[in-house]
N, C-alpha and C positions, 0 to 999 in steps of 0.2 A: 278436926272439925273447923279449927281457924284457919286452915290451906285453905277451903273451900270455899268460907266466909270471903276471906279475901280472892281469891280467884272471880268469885260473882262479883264482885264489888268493882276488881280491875276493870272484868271484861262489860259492866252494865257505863262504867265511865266512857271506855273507849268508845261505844256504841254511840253515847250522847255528843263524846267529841266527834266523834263522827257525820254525825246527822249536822249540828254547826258547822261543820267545814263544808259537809256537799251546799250547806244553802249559801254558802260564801260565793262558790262556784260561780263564774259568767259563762254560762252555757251560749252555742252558736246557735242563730238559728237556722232555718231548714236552706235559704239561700245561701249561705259559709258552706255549708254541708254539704250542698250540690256542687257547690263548686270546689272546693278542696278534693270533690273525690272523682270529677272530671279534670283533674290538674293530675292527681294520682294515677287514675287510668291513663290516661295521655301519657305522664311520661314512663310505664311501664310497656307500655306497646312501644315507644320510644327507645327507650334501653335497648329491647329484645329486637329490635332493627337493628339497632349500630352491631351488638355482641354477636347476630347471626352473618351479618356483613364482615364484620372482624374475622370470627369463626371460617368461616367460607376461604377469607384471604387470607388465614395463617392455616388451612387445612393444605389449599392450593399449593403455598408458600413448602411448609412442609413435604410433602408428596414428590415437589420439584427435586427436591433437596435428595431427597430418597432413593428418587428414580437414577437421579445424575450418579451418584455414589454405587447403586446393584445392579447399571446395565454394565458396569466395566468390567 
């Protein structure tokens, strides 16, 4: 019955330490936000150019390679 005891006791602490730290928190506000996630989008459509370009020229690259070695 004292597992218990203490077990509520831990878990009502943690709860309070909890609530104290989220209001320490400096939350962004909605302008950080739009823009952090237009910065995000940007450079994943970014990435997925260069790696499809990459892709592309080591598909090509490959293929040469291939071809050169099983027309002989």
């Amino acid at each position: 019955m004292t597992d218990v005891k203490v077990w509520v006791q831990s878990t009502r602490d943690y709860v309070n330490d909890l609530k104290q730290e989220m209001n320490r928190v400096t939350w962004p506000n909605r302008k950080q936000v739009e823009g952090t996630t237009a910065v995000v989008i940007f450079s994943v459509f970014a990435f997925a150019a260069y790696f499809w370009v990459v892709d592309g020229l080591l598909g090509a690259g490959v293929k040469r390679v291939l071809d050169f070695f099983t027309n002989k």
